[in-house]
Every structure is written in structure tokens, then in C-alpha cells.
C-alpha positions as CSV (number, residue, x, y, z in Angstrom):
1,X,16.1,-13.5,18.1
2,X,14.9,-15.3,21.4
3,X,17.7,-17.2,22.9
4,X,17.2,-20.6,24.6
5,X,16.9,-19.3,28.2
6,X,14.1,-17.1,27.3
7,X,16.3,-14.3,28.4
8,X,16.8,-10.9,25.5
9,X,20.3,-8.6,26.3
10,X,19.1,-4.8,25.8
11,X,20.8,-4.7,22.7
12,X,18.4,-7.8,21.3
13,X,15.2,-5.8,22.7
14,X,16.3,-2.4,21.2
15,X,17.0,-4.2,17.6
16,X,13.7,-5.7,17.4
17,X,12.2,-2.1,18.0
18,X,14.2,-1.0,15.7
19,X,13.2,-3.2,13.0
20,X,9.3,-3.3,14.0
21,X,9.4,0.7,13.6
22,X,12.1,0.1,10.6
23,X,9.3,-2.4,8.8
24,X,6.5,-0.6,10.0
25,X,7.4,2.6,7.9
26,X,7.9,0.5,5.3
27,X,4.4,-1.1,5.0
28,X,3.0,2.2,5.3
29,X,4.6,3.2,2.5
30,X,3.4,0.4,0.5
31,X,0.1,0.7,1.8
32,X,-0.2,3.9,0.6
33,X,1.7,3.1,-2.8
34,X,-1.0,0.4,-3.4
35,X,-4.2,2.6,-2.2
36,X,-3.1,5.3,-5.0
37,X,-2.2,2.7,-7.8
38,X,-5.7,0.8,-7.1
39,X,-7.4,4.9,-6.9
40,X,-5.4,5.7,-10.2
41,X,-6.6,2.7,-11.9
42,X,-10.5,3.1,-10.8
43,X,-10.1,6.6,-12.1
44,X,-9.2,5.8,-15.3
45,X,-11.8,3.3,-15.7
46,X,-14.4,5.6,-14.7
47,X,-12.8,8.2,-17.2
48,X,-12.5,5.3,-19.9
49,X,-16.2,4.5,-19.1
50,X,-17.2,8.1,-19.5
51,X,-15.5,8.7,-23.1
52,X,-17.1,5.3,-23.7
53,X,-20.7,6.6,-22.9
54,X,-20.2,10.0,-24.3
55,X,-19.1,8.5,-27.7
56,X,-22.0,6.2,-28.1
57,X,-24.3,8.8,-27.1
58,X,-22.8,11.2,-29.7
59,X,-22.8,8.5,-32.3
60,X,-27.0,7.8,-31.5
61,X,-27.6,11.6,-32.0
């Protein structure tokens, strides 16, 4: 978006803000999105483990 001179119009400056805060939104968004996913999966691997556990435990008895 720089020109050659080095020098930005108002317009050029206000667009990029526009777009940092547009983008920024967005990564947090998928930030979040990929936090729960990875929570979700480690949950059902600990649940998994636990049915795992319990069923070879019942099994021994």
C-alpha cells in the first residue's frame, strides 16, 4: 500500500486500519475456534481413556 514517495493519502492510512482491525477479529476467532477444537479433542481422549480404564478394571474383577 506504500507508494514510491513514502508518502500514504488519509484514505490509504484509514484502510490499513481498517483491515488490521478487520483481520485482527478474524484471528481471534480462529484462535478461539482452534483452542476449543484442540480442548474438545483432549476431552474426549481423556473420556476414551477413562471407559478404557474402567472396562479393563471391570473385566480383572
Amino acid at each position: 500500500m506504500k507508494s514510491d514517495e513514502g508518502f500514504r493519502s488519509k484514505t490509504e492510512r484509514d484502510r490499513e486500519v481498517d483491515l488490521q482491525r478487520n483481520y485482527g477479529k478474524i484471528g481471534i476467532a480462529a484462535i478461539q475456534a482452534a483452542g476449543d477444537a484442540c480442548r474438545t479433542k483432549r476431552e474426549q481422549s481423556e473420556a476414551e481413556a477413562r471407559r478404557q480404564s474402567m472396562a479393563v478394571s471391570a473385566h480383572t474383577d
